[in-house]
N, C-alpha and C positions, 0 to 999 in steps of 0.2 A: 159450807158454801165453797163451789173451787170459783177458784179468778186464772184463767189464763195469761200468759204474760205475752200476747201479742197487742203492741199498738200498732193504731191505723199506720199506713204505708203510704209516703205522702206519692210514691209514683203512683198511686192506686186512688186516691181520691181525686171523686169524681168534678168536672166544671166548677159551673159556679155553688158555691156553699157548702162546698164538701161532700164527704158520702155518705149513705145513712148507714144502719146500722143493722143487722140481722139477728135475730134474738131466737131463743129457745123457748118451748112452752113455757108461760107464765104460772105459778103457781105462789100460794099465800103461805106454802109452808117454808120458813128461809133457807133451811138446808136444799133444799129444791131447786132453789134460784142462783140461774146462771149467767153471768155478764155477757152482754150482747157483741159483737163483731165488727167490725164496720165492714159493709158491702162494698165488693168489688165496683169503682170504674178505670173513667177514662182521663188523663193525665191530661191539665188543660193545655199544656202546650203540643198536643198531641191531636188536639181538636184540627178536623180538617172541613176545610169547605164540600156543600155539597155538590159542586161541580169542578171539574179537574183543571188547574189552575196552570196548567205547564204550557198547555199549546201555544206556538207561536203566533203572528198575523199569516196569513191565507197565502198572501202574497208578499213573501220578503223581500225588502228591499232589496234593490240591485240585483236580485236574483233573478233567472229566464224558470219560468212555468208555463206548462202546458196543461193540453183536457188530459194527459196521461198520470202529469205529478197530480194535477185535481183530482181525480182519481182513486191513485194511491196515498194522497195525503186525507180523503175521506175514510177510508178502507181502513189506514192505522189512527185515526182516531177516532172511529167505533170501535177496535179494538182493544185502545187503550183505554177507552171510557168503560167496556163491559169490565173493564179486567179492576179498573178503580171503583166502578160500582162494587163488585164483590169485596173488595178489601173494607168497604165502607160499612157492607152490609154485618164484618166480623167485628172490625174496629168501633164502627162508631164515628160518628160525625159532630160539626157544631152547628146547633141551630141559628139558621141566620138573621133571627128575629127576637132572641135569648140568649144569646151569645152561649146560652149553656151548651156542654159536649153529652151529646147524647149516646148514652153506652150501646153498643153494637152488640151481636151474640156472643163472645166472647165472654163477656164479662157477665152478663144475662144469665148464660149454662154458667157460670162460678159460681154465681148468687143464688141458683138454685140449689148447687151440689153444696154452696158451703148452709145452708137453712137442712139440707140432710144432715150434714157433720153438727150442726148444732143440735139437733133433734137427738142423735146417738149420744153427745155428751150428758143430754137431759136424760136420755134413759139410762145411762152407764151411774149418772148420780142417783138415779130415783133405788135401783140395783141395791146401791151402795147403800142408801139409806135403810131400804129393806134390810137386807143383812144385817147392820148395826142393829138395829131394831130386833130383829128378831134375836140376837145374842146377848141383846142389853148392853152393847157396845155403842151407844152413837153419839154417845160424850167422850170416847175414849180417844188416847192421843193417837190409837192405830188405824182410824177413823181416814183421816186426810192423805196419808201414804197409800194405804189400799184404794184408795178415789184416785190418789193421782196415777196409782198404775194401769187401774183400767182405764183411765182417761187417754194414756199415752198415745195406742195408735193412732185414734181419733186426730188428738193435738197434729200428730204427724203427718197426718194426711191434709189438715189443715194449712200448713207451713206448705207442702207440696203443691197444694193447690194453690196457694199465693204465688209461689215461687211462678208455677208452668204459667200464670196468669199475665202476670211480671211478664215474662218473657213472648208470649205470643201476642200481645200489644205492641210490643215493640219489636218484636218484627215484622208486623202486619205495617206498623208506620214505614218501618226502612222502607217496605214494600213499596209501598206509597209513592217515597222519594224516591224510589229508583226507576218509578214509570217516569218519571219526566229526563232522566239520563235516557231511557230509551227511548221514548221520544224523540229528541235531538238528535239522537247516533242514526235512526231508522231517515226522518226529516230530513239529515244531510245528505244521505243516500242517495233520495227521491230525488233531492235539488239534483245532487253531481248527475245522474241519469237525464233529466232534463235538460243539464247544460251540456250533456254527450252530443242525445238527439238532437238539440240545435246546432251544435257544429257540425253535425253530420249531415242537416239538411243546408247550413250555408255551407260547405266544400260541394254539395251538388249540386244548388244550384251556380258556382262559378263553374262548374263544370258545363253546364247546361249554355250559361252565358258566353264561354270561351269562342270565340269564331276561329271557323274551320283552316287550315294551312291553306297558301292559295295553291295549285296546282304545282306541284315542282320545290312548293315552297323549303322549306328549313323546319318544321318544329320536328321534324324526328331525328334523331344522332344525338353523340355524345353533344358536351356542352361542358364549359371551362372557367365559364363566369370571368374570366380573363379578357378586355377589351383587345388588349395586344394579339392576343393569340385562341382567336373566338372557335369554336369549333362548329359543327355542322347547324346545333342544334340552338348555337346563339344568334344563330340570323333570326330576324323578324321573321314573320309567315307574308311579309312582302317582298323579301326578298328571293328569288325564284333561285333554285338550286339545280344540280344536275346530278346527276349518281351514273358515273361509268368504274372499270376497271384501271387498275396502277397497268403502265405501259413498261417495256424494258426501259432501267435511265442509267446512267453513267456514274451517277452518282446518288447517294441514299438520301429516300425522300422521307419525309416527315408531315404528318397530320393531327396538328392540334397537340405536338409536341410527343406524340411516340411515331414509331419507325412503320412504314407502310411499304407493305409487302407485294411485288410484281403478282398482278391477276387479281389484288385486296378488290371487293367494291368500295368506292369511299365518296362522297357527297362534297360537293363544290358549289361555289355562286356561280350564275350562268353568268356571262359575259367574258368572260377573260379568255386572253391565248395564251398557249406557252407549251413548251414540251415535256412529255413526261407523261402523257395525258390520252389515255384510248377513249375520244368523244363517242358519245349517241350522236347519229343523226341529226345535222340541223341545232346542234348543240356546240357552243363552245366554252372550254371551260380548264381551270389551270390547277395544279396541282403546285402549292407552296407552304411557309413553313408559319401559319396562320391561325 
């Protein structure tokens, strides 16, 4: 009789009650009789809901959305929900009504492939017994070496396919967790683009809103943010301006604190006299150090 020396695998038992077990053909004669396996699952803390638990509320607090983030926040989570449905359909879920963790394919194609490897093992002994038998060896101490050698690949393949089982469960979980990291990173995206297009439609509409210069007015020229020494473009748009050329002066003139050049155009408030100053027509207006 061989006994293998693998015990169950607690990352590998399944939900609630454990895993079963995978056995080899049954047979009455005992040298025949093989000890059964315990079947590949799902690790209960591994058990995930059947619907994707990461998404945020619709409408986040404080945050500006539009039909554009509605949208695009539909768009990735149908996308993210196909992408969690497939991981669910390898992995494996929990029933929300048995709390048990219901094995996905993953573990399903194991449990087939390891019921093959126990089938080989029952043939490689049935082999074994043959031979003894027919040499009149199958009481002999040479009996259980030669079984365990042809058994070996088998065993090995056995451990191999625990091992890759082992591990593609638990990647498929990280998998899992890391749709809801994408989520969020994709989510804040969507927000910050929402909250673009809103400042981009309120800067237009003050644009929209802003009333026009009056005639003459001041909103075009520099400007110095300086009450003391205001330049062209810090008059109101009620204040009416004039725009001639620098005149010959005697002395060097100055506009909003740099040097203004004989023939410069340069912008003034209409009312003032003084010299220095080549007027428009019907214009009067002064050139100082303002």
């Amino acid at each position: 009789m061989s006994s293998l020396a693998y015990s169950p695998n607690p990352q590998l038992s399944s939900g609630m009650g454990g895993a079963g077990m995978v056995n080899a053909p049954t047979s009455d004669d005992p040298n025949l009789q093989i000890a059964g396996l315990p079947s590949y699952g799902v690790p209960q803390n591994y058990g995930l809901p059947t619907e994707f638990a990461g998404f945020q509320a619709m409408n986040p607090l404080g945050a500006f959305t539009d039909d554009q983030y509605l949208a695009d926040d539909a768009s990735l989570r149908a996308d993210i929900g196909q992408q969690y449905a497939t991981i669910l359909k390898q992995l494996g879920y929990m029933d929300p009504h048995s709390g048990n963790v219901i094995p996905g394919t993953v573990a399903q194609d194991a449990n087939i492939q390891l019921a093959g490897y126990m089938q080989d093992l029952y043939n490689e002994q049935l082999a074994n017994v043959q031979s003894m038998q027919q040499g009149g060896t199958l009481f002999s101490g040479i009996r259980p070496q030669l079984l365990a050698q042809a058994q070996t690949p088998t065993q090995q393949n056995i451990g191999q396919l625990t091992l890759n089982t082992s591990r593609s469960l638990n990647d498929l979980y990280n998998q899992a967790q890391n749709l809801v990291t994408h989520y969020n990173v994709q989510n804040q995206g969507n927000l910050a683009a929402a909250a673009g297009r809103n400042l981009a439609a309120i800067q237009k509409q003050q644009l929209l809103n802003k009333p026009p210069p009056a005639p003459g007015g001041s909103d075009i020229g520099p400007t110095t943010g300086d009450p003391n020494a205001p330049g062209p473009g810090d008059y109101p748009a009620s204040v009416p301006t004039t725009t001639g050329t620098v005149a010959p002066a005697s002395k060097p003139i100055t506009l909003s604190g740099q040097p203004v050049h004989v023939g410069q155009p340069v912008t003034v408030p209409v009312g003032y006299g003084g010299g220095g100053w080549t007027y428009p027509v019907g214009k009067t207006g002064q050139i100082r150090k303002y």
